[in-house]
N, C-alpha and C positions, 0 to 999 in steps of 0.2 A: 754322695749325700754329705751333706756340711756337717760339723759340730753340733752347728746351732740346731738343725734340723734331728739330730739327734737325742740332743737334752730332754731328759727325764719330765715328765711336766708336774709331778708335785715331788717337792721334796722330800726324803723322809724326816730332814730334821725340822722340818714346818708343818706335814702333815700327816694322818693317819688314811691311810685307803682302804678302803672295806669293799671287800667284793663280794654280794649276797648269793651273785647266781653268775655263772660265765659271759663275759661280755658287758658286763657292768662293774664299773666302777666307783664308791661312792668316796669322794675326798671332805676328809673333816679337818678345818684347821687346825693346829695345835697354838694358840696364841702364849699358852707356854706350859710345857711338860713338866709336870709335877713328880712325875714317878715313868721309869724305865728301866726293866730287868728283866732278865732270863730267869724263869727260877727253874727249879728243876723237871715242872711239867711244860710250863707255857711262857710266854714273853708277856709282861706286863707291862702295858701302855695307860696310864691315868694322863690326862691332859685338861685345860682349859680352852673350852670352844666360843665364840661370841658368840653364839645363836643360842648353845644346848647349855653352858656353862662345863660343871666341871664333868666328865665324860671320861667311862673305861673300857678299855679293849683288851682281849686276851685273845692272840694270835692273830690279832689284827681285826679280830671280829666283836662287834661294839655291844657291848653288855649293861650299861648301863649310864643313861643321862639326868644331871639334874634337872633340867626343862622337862620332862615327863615321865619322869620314874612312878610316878601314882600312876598313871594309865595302866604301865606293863606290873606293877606290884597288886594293885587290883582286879586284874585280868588273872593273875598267877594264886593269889590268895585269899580275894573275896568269898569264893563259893564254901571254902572251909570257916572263914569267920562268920559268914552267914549261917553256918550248921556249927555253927559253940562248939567248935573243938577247942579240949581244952590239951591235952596230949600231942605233941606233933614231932611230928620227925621230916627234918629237912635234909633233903642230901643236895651237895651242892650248898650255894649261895652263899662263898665264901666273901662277896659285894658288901653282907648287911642288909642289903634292902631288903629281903625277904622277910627278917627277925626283924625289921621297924616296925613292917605289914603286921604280922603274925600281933608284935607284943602289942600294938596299937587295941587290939581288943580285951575285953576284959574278962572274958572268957579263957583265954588261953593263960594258964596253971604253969605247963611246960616245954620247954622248945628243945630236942637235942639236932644243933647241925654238926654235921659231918661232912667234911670238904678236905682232899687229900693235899693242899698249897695251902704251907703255913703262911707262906711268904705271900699269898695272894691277899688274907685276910688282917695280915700287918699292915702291909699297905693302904688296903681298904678302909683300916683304922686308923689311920693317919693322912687319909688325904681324902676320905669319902665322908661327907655331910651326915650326918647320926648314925656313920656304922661303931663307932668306939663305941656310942652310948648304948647300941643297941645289945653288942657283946658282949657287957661290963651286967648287964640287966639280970639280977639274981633268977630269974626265970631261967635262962639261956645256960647252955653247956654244951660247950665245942670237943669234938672229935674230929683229931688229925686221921683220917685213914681211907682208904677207897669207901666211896659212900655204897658200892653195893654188894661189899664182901661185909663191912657192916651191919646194915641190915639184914642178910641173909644169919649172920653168927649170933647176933643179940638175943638176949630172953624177954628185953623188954616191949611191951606191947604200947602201941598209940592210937588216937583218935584218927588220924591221917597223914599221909607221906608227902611233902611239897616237894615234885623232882626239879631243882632249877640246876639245872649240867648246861654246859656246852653239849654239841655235837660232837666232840672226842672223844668223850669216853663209849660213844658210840659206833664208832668208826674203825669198828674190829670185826672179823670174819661174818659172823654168824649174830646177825642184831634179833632175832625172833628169840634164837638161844637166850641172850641173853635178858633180853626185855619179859619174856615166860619167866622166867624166874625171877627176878623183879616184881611183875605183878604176883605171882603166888605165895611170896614173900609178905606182898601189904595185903592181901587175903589174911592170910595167917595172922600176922602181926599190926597191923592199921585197921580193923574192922571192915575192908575190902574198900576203904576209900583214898583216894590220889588226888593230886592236880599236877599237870606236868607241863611244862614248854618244849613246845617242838619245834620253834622256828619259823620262818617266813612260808607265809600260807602263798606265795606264786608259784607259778606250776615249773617255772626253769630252778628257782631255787635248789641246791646243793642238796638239801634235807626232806625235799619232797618225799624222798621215798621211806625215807625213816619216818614220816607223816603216819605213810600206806601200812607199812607194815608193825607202828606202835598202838595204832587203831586196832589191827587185826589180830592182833597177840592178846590187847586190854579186853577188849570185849570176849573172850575167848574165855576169860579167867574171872571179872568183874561184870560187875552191873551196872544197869546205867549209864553207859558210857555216851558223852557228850564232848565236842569239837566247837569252841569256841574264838572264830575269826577276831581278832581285835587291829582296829590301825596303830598305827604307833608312828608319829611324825618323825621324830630322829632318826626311827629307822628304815622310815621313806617308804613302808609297805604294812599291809597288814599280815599277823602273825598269826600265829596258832597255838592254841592252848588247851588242852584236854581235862577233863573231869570225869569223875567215875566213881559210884558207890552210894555220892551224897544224895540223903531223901528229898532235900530241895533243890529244886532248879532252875531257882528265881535269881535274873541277876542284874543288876542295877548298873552295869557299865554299857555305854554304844557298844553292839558289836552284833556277830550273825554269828547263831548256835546251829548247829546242825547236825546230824548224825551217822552220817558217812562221809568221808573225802571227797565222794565223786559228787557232792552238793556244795561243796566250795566253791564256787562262781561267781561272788559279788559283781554288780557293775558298776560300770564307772562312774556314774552317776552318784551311786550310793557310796561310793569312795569317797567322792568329791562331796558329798555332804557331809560325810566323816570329817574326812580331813580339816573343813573348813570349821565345825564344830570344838573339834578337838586343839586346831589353833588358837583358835578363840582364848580356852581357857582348858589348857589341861584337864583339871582335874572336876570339870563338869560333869555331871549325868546327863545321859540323855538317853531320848526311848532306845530301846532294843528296832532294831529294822526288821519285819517280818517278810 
């Protein structure tokens, strides 16, 4: 075999490659790298994309685009703004986006996040679109430290827990262990309400199974627990996002609610109106699909 037949087909110093699920590949330009570092949990990748604009990755897995960060910030926060929380506790969401969400309402009094990368949320503030302003926001107060030794140790009580993590801090022995104790944690301490992200709702997806069994631990300990599919065009599939506790279950963004895993099935069809909807114009409403 030649050389040439050899050569790498994206580079890394030109692109970002994201693999959702084995066997797939998805290549994002880097038209020019803003931010690149190891910090001491994760590799930090900010960049500039033509399509999505400026765009962040942590271990190569894409967290957040400015071409539709309202899609996934609404999907992640709406259903708690919708129930005036004014109290909240975010673990994760060292981005910012979450606390643009959150402080966008006027309901919400207080935000404590907690996100163990200092260096993640420096960054963030300096090369991410309103995360400085949203950090800087007299509401907000930042906790450096594992978000669920935190919440487990604190006295202080809130309206709701917004879980925005990766899938690493997941990706240790025993995920029911620890996700039980997480939810009986915002029992006790969040009035038994959540909203969480779990990832790509396809069935090859990496985190499918963290799906199965974050489902099966929440309902177990919470109420109301609800499974909400959303598309997300950057990231080339629809995602998954959960709710639990809240009285209302009215929601204003495209997406399919459902309340088991095994009723994840959208079809293509209803993708493809998704999708074509949500290119249109991001940050549309549109009906809920029954």
């Amino acid at each position: 075999m030649s050389n040439t037949a050899r050569k790498v087909c994206f580079e890394k110093t030109k692109y970002i490659v994201y693999e959702p699920y084995r066997g797939l590949h998805l290549a994002y330009h880097a038209k020019r790298f803003c931010f690149s570092r190891q910090s001491k949990y994760q590799k930090i990748d900010i960049i500039d994309n033509d399509a999505y604009g400026r765009m962040l990755f942590l271990d190569h897995n894409l967290q957040h685009t400015e071409y539709d960060a309202r899609i996934f910030n609404e999907a992640l926060c709406g259903t708690a703004k919708r129930n005036e929380a004014a109290r909240i506790i975010v673990l994760g969401g060292g981005s910012g986006q979450t606390l643009l969400e959150l402080l966008e309402s006027p309901t919400t009094t207080h935000v404590t996040l907690v996100d163990i990368d200092q260096l993640l949320i420096e960054s963030c503030r300096k090369h991410i679109k309103g995360a400085n302003q949203a950090f800087r926001d007299p509401r907000v107060r930042v906790v450096i430290d594992n978000a669920f030794s935190y919440l487990h140790s604190t006295n202080e009580e809130f309206d709701t827990a917004i879980i925005d993590l990766t899938e690493s801090p997941f990706a240790m022995g025993n995920h029911s262990t620890t996700l039980n104790q997480v939810y009986f944690d915002i029992k006790a301490k969040c009035k038994g309400c959540c909203s969480q992200y779990l990832g790509s709702s396809v069935p090859l997806a990496k985190n499918r199974r963290l799906i199965d069994i974050a489902y099966s631990s929440c309902r177990k300990i919470l109420s109301r627990v609800r499974l909400d599919d959303v598309f997300i065009p950057s990231f080339g599939a629809p995602h998954t996002f959960m709710h639990a506790g809240y009285e209302s279950r009215r929601t204003d963004l495209g997406c399919s609610s459902y309340n088991s895993p095994n009723d994840m099935a959208p079809s293509l069809s209803s993708l493809r109106d998704a999708t074509g909807a949500r290119f249109r114009n991001p940050s549309r409403t549109i009906r809920v699909r029954k």
